[in-house]
matplotlib code that plots the C-alpha trace (Angstrom):
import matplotlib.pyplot as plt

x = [155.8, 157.8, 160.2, 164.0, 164.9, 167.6, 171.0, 172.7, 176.1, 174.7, 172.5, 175.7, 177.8, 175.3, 174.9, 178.3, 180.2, 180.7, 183.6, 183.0, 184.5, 185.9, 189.5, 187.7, 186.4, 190.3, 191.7, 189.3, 190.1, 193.6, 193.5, 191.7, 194.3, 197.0, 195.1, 194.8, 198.4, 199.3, 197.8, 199.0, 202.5, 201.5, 200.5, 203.6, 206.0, 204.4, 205.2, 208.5, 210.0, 210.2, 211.0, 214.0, 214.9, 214.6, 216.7, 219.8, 219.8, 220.1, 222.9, 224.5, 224.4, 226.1, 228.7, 232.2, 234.2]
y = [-19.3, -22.4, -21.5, -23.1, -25.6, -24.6, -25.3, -27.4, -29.4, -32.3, -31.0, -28.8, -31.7, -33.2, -30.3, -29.6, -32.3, -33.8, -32.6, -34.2, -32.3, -29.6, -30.8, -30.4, -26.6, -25.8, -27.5, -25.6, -22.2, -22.7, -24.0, -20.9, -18.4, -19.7, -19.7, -15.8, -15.4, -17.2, -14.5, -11.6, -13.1, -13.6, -10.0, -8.6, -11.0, -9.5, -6.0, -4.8, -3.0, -6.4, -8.3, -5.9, -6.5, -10.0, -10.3, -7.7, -9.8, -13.0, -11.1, -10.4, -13.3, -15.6, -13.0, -13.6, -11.0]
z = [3.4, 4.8, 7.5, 6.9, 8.8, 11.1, 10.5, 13.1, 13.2, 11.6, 8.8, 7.8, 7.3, 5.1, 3.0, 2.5, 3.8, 0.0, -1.5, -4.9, -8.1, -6.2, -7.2, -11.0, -10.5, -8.7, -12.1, -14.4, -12.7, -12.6, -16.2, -17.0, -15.0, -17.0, -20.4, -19.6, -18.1, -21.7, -24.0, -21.9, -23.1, -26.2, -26.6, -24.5, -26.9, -29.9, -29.4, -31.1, -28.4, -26.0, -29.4, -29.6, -25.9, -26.0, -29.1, -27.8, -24.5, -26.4, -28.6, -25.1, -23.9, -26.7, -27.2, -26.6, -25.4]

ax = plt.figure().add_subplot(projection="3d")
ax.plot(x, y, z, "-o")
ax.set_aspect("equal")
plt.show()
């Protein structure tokens, strides 16, 4: 078995010195955080109760009194 080579200041910056598509993977999991946040609204907004809450405040607020 080979030994690894050691890891010094200047082999570390050439490992992971390049940045390259990291600004991609922080879109794509970002992207994919909101995707999930998206559905958990979806599936809140669909239940009747917050329907109902959502409608009366609505009522509220357009009413003049």
């Amino acid at each position: 078995m080979h030994a690894l080579p050691p890891l010094d200041r200047r082999r570390a910056a050439s490992l992971f010195g390049d940045e390259t598509g990291a600004a991609t993977a922080e879109y794509a999991i970002t992207t994919m955080a909101a995707v999930a946040f998206a559905g958990l609204l979806v599936v809140i907004m669909r239940s009747d109760e917050v329907r109902g809450i959502l409608t009366d405040l609505v009522r509220r607020a357009l009413t003049v009194a």
